[in-house]
C-alpha positions as CSV (number, residue, x, y, z in Angstrom):
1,X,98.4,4.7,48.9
2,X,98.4,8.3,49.3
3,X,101.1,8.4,46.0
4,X,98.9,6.6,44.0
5,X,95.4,9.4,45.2
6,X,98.4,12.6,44.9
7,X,99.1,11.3,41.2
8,X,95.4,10.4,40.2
9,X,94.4,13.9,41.5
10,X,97.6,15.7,39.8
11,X,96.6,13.7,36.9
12,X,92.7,14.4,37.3
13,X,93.5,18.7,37.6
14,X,95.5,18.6,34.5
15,X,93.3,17.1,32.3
16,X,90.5,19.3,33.6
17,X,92.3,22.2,33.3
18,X,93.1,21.7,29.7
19,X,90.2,20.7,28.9
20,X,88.5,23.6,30.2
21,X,91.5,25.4,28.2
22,X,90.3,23.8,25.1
23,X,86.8,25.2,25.4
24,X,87.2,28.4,25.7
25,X,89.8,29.2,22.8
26,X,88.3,31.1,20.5
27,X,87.7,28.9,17.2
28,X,89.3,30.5,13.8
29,X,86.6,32.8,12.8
30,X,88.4,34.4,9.7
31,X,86.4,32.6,6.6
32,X,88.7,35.0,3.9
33,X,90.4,32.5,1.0
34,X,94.2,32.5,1.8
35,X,96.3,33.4,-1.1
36,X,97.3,31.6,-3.2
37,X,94.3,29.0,-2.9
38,X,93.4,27.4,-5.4
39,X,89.2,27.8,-5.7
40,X,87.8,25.8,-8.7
41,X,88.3,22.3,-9.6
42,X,90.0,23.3,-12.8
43,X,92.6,24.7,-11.0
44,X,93.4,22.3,-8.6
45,X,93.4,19.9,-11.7
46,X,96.1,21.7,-13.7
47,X,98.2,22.5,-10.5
48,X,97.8,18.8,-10.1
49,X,99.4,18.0,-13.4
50,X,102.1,21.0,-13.4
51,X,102.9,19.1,-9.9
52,X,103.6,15.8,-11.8
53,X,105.7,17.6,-14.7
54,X,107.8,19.2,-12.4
55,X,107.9,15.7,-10.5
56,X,108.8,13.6,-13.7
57,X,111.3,17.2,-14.9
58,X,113.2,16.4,-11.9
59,X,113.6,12.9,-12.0
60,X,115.1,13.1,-15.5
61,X,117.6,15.7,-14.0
62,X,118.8,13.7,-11.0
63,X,119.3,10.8,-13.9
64,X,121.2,12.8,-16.0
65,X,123.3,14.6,-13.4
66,X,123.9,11.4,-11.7
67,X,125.2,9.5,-15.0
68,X,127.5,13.3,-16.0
69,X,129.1,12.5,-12.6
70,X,129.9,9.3,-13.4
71,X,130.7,9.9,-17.3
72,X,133.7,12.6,-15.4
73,X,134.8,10.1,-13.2
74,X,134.8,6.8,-15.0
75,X,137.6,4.7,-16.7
76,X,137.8,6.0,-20.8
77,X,136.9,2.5,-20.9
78,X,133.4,3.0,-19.8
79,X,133.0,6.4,-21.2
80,X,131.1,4.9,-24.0
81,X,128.5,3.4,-21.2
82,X,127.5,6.6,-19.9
83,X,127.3,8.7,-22.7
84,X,125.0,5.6,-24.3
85,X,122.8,6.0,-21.2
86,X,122.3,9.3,-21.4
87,X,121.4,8.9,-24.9
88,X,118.5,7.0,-23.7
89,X,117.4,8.8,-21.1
90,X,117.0,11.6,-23.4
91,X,115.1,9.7,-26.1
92,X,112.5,9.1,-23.3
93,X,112.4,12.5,-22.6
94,X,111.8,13.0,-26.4
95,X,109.2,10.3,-26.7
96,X,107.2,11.7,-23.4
97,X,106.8,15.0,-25.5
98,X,105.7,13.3,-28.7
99,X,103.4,11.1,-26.7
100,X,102.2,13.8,-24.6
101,X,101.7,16.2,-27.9
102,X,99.4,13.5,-29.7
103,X,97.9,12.5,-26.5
104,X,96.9,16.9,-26.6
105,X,95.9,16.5,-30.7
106,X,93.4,13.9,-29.7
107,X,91.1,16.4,-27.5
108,X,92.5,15.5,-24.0
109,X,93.1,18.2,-21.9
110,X,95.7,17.4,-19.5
111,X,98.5,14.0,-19.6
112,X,101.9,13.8,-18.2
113,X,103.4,10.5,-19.5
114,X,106.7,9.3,-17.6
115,X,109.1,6.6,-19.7
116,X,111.7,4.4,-18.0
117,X,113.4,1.2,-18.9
118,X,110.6,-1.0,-17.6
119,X,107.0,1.1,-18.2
120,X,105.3,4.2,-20.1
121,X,103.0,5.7,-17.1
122,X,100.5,8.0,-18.2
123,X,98.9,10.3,-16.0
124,X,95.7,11.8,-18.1
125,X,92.3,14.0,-17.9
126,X,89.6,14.7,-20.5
127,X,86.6,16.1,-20.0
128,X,84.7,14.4,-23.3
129,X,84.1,10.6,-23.5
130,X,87.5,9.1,-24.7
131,X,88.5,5.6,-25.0
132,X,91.7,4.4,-23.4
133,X,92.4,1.8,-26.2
134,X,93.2,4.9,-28.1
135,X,95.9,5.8,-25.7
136,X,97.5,2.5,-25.0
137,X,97.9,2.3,-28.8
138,X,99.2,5.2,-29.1
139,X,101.8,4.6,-26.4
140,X,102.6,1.0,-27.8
141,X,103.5,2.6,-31.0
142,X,105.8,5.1,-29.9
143,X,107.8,1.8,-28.3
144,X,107.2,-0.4,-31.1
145,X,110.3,-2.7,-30.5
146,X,110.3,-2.5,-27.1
147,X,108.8,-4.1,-24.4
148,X,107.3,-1.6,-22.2
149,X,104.4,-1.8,-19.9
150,X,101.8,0.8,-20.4
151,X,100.2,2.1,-17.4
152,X,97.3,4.6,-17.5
153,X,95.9,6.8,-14.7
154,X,92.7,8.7,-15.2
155,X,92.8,11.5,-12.5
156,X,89.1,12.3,-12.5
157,X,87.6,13.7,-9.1
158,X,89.3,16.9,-7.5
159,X,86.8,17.4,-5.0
């Protein structure tokens, strides 16, 4: 019994103790922006996208890289393969530009489209009344023999 009334009351002190910690720590007064902060919605909106073009920049790298390494290292054999795939790879990155350049010619301010074997993902913003059959056309014929899916994501509250 007197364990279990030593631990409850070692238990009891500590919790008071920090709790009483707790309230007297003086709260974060300093209401200065830090720098580097982004402030207006606009901001946030184009460090969003620049975010996913650096996201989508490095994913074509690691592909690339990745199929160089095994275009060195392969059989002569397979040579062919690689060098085929990383054809491809850069054709999407070719067709995400010309996407992404109409996309900017039709009056939408920001879109970072991302092309893989299976899907053409859009990422887009506009701040006038657009309609997305537009872009989903405009996607399907940049693929026209291909069977891609078209995915479109309207990134509209930063707040």
């Amino acid at each position: 019994m007197n364990k279990h009334v030593i631990a409850f009351l070692s238990v009891f002190s500590l919790g008071l103790v920090l709790s009483v910690y707790y309230v007297f720590i003086p709260k974060n007064q300093n209401s200065t922006p830090v720098q580097g902060t982004i402030t207006s919605e606009a901001e946030l909106r184009k460090a969003y996208f620049d975010g996913l073009d650096k996201q989508r920049n490095e994913y074509h790298k690691n592909i690339i890289d990745d199929l160089n390494i095994k275009l060195t290292n392969c059989k002569e054999s397979e040579k062919e393969k690689y060098i085929n795939l990383i054809e491809v790879e850069n054709s999407y990155i070719s067709a995400e530009k010309s996407i992404e350049k109409k996309i900017s010619e039709l009056g939408y301010d920001y879109s970072v489209c991302q092309v893989d074997s299976t899907r053409a993902l859009l990422n887009y913003y506009t701040s006038t009344d657009k309609d997305e059959v537009e872009l989903t056309y405009l996607i399907m014929e940049e693929f026209k023999n291909e069977n891609k899916r078209v995915e479109l994501v309207y990134a509209a509250n930063f707040n």
